[in-house]
C-alpha positions as CSV (number, residue, x, y, z in Angstrom):
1,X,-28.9,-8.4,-2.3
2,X,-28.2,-5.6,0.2
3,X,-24.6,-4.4,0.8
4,X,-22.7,-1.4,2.4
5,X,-20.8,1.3,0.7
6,X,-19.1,4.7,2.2
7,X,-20.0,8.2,1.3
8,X,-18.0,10.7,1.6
9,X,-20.4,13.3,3.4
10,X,-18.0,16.6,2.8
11,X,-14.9,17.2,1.4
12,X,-13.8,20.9,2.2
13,X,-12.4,22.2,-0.6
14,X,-8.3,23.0,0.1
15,X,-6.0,25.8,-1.3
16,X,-2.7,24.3,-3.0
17,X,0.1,25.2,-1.0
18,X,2.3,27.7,-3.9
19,X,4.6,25.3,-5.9
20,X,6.1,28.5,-7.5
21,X,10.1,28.1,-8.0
22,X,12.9,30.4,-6.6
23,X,15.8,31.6,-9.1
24,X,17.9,31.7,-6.1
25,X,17.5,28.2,-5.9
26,X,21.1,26.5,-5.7
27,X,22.1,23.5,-8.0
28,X,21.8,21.0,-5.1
29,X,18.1,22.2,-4.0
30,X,17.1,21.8,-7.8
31,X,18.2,18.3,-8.6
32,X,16.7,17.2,-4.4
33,X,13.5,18.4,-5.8
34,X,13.6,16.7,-9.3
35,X,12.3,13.1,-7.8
36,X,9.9,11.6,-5.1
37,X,10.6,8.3,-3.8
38,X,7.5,5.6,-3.0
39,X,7.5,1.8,-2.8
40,X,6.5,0.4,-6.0
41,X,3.5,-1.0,-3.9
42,X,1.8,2.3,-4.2
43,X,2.3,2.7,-7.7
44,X,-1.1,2.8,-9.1
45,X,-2.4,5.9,-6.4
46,X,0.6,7.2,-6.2
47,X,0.8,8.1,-9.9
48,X,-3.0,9.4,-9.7
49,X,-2.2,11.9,-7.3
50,X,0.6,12.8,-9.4
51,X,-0.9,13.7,-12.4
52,X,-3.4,15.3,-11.3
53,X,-1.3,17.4,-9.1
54,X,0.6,18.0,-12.2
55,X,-2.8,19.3,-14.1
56,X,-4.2,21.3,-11.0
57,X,-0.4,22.9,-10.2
58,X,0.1,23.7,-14.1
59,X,3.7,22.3,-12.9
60,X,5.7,18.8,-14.1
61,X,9.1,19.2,-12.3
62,X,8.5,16.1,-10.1
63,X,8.8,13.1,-11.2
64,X,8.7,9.9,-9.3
65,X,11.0,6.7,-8.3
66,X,8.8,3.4,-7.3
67,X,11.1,1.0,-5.2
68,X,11.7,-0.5,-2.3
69,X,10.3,1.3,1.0
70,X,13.5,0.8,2.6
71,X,15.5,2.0,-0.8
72,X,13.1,5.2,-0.6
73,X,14.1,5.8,2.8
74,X,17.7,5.7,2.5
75,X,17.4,8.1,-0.3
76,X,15.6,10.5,2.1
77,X,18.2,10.1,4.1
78,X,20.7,10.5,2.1
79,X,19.2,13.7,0.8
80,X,19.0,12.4,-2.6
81,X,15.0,13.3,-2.6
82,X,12.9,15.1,0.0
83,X,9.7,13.2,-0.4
84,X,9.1,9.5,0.1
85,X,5.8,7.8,0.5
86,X,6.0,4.8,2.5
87,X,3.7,2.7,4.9
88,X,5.8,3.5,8.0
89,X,6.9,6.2,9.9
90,X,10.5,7.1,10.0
91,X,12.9,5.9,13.2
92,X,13.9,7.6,16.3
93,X,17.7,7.3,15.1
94,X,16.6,8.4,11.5
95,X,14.5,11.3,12.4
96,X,17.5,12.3,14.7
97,X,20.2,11.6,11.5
98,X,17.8,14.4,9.8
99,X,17.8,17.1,12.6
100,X,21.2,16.7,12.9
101,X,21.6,17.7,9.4
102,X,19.1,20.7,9.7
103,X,15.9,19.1,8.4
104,X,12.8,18.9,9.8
105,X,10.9,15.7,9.3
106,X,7.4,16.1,8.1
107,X,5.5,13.4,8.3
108,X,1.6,13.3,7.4
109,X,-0.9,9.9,7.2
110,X,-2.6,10.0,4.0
111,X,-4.8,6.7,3.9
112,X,-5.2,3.5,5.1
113,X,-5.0,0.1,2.3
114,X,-5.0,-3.8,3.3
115,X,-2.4,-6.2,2.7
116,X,-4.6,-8.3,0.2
117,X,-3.7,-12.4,0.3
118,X,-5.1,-13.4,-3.6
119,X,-5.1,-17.2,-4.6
120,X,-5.4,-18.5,-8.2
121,X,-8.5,-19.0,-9.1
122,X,-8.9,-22.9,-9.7
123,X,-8.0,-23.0,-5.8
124,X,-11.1,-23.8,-3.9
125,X,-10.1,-22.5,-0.6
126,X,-10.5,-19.0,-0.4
127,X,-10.6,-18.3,3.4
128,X,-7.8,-18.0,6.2
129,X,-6.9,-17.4,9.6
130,X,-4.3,-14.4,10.5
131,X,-2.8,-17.9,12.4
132,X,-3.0,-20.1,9.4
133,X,-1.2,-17.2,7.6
134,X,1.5,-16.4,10.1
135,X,2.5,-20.1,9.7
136,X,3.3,-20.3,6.4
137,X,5.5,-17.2,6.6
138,X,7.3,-18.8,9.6
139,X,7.6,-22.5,7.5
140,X,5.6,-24.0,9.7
141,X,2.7,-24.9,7.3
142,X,4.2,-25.7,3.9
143,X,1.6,-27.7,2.2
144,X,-2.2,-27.1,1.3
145,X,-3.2,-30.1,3.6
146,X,-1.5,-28.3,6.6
147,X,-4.6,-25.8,6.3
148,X,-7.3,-27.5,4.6
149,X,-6.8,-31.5,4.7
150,X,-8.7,-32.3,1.6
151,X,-6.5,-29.8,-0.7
152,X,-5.0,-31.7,-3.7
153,X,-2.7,-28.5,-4.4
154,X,0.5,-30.0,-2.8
155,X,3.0,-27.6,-1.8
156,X,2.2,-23.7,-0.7
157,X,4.2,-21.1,-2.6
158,X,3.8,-17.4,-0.9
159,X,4.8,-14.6,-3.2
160,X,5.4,-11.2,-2.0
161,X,6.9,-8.5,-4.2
162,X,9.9,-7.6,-3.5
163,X,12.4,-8.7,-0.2
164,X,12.9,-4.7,1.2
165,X,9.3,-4.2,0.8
166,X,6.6,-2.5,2.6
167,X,4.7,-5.3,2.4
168,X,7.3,-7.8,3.7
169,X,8.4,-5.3,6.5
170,X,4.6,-5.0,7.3
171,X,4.6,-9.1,8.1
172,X,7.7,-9.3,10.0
173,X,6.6,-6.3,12.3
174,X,2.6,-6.3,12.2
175,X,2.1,-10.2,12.1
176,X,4.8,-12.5,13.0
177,X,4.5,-11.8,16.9
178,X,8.6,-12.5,17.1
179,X,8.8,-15.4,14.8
180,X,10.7,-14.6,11.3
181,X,9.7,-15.0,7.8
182,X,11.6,-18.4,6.6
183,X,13.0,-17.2,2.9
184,X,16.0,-19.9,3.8
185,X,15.0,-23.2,1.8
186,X,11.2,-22.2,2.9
187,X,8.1,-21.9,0.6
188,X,8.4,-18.3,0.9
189,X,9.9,-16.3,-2.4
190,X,10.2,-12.7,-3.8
191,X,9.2,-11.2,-7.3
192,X,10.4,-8.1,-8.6
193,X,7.3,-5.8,-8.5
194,X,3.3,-6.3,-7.4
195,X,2.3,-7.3,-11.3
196,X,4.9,-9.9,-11.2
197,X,3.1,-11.4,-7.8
198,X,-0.2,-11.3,-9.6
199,X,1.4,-12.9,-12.8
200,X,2.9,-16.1,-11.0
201,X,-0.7,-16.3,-8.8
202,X,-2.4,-16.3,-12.2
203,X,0.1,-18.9,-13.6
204,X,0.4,-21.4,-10.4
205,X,-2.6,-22.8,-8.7
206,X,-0.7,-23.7,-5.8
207,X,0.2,-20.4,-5.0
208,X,-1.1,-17.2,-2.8
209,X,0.3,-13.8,-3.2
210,X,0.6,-11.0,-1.3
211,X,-0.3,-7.3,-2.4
212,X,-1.4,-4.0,-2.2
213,X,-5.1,-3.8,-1.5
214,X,-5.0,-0.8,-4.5
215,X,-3.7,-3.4,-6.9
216,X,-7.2,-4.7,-6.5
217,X,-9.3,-1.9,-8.4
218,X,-6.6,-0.4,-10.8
219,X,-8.5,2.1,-12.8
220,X,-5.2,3.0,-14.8
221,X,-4.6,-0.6,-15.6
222,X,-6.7,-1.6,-18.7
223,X,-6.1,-5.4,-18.0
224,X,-8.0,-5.0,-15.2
225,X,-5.4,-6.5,-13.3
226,X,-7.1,-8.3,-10.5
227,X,-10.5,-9.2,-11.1
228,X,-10.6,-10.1,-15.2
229,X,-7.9,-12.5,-14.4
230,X,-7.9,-16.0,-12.6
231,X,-7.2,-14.3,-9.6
232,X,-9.1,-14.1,-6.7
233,X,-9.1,-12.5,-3.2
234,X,-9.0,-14.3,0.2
235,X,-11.0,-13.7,3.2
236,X,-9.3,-13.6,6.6
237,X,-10.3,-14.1,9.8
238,X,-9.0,-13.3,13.2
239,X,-10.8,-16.0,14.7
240,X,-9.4,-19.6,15.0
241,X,-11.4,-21.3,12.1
242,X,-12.5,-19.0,9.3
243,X,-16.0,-18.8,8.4
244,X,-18.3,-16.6,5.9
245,X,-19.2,-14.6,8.9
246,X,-15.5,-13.7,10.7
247,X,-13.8,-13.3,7.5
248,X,-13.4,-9.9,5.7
249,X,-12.0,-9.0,2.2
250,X,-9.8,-5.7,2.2
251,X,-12.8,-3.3,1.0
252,X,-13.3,-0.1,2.0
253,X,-16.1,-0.4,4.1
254,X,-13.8,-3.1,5.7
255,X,-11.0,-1.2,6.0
256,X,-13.0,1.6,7.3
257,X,-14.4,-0.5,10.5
258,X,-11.5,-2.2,10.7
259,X,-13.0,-5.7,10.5
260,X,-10.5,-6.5,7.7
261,X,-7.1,-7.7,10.3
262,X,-4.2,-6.6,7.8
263,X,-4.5,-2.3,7.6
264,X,-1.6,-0.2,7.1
265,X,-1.2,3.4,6.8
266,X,0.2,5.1,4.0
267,X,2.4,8.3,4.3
268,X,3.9,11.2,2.9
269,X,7.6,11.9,4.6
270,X,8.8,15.3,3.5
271,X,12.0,17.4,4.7
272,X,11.7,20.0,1.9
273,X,13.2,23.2,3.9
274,X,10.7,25.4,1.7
275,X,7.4,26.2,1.9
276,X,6.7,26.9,-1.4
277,X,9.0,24.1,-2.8
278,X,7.6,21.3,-5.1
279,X,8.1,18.1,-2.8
280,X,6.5,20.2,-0.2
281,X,3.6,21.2,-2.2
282,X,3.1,17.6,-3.5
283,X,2.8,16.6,-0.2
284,X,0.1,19.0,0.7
285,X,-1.9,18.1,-2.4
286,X,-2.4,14.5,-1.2
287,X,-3.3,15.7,2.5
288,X,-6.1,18.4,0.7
289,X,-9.9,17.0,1.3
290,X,-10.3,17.8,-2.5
291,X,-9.0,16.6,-4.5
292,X,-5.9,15.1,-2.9
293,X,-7.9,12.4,-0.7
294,X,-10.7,12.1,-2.6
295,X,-8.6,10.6,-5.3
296,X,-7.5,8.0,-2.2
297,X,-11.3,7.2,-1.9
298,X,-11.9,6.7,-5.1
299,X,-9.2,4.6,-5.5
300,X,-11.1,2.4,-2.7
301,X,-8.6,3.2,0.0
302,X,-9.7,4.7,3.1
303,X,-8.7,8.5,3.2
304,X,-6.8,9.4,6.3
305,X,-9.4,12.2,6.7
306,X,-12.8,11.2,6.0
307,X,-15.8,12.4,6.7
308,X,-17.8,9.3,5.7
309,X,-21.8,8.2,5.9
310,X,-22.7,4.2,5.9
311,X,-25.6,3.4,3.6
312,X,-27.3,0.4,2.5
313,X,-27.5,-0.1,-0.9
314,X,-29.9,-2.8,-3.1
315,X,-28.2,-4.5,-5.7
316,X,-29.8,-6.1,-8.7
């Protein structure tokens, strides 16, 4: 069986930006630079760069806060921390709230994921339009038979991971064209965190869930969490009947070529005043070829700034 897998063709190596503290340093500065915000999506990259930032930079004074990506926002801008990492950029209005205040917005695309749609795996039907999808978020299709009509699964249960999440802001803005997500009485319901979506997929044959295309190849989880499990991963389609041939998984080589419909970007917002200040620094070390987005690759996202090679590979 022949397949297709990136290379990265060069990764220049990058100098750290200094992380080295100031005793003038006020109290306020200190405790700002103390924490980093990220949706709780991101988690499992997220903390990779971070520890190895920690082990490169000889330095552990940042320590992170996985929540919601609107939570992480409003503690940017509320000052609270300096760095978020979200999958959005920041507003007009909230870049202007920041100015006003005398900080300077950085904001820096790291790498691209896929919203992955995973299914039990005693489900049958593993393939779906971007159409089919966008109907049961809307309440339109609220039973297996709406999509496929010999499905004995009865009713659809969509699980995403949390209601202020990047991934639900991602559907309402990227894929409802104008309709809204029906939470209301719908078949439409929110976990806690990503694991807890994978946990009720695993537990309810009726169900899809909704995650993180990193949750998919966790190295750092030793349950494997996706693909030892009876979990698997749809294929979607842009067309209007999914086939084998117009349907894409959210790999890397998909996400590279964009075949796979549901990409977001993932980024680093900083308003650290100082250049040699640790938020600052932490944000530089994910933007670095080496290791900062090679640690993205290897994660099987798609680093914002690749230099990549296609090859065919024979597979045994």
């Amino acid at each position: 069986m022949k397949t297709k897998l990136l290379f990265l063709s060069a990764f220049a190596l990058g100098l750290l930006a200094s992380c080295g503290g100031n005793k003038q340093q006020d109290t306020a500065y200190e405790e700002q630079c103390r924490y980093f915000a990220a949706d709780e999506s991101l988690w499992p990259v997220i903390d990779e760069e971070l520890d190895i930032f920690h082990m490169k930079s000889k330095r552990d004074s940042i320590h992170p806060l996985y929540t919601s990506e609107q939570e992480a926002i409003e503690k940017l801008l509320n000052k609270e921390v300096l760095l978020v990492f979200t999958t959005r950029t920041l507003t007009p209005s909230e870049e202007t709230t920041l100015k006003s205040q005398q900080y300077n917005p950085r904001t820096v695309a790291l790498a691209y994921d896929g919203l992955a749609l995973i299914v039990n795996k005693a489900n049958p039907d593993s393939m779906i339009t971007v159409d089919q999808f966008r109907s049961i978020l809307a309440g339109e299709a609220t039973k297996w038979t709406d999509l496929y009509a010999d499905s004995k699964l009865g009713n659809i249960k969509m699980v995403f991971d949390n209601p202020r999440s990047a991934t639900v802001r991602f559907c309402a803005d990227s894929i409802m064209q104008g309709k809204t997500i029906k939470t209301d009485g719908g078949n439409v319901q929110a976990a806690n965190t990503s694991r807890e979506v994978v946990d009720y997929v695993e537990n309810h044959e009726n169900a899809i869930g909704v995650v993180g295309s990193i949750w998919l190849d966790d190295q750092r989880d030793t349950t494997n969490l996706i693909y030892n499990r009876t979990v698997k991963v749809m294929r979607v389609s842009r067309a209007e009947e999914a086939t084998k041939a117009n349907s894409y998984t959210p790999d890397q080589y998909n996400i590279a070529y964009n075949y796979y419909p549901f990409i977001r970007t993932i980024y680093a917002l900083c308003i650290d005043p100082r250049s040699s200040g640790v938020p600052r620094a932490f944000s530089n070390f994910c933007w670095l070829p080496n290791p900062g987005q090679l640690i993205f690759f290897r994660a099987g996202l798609f680093p914002a700034r690749a230099d990549y090679s296609v090859r065919d590979v024979e597979i045994k």
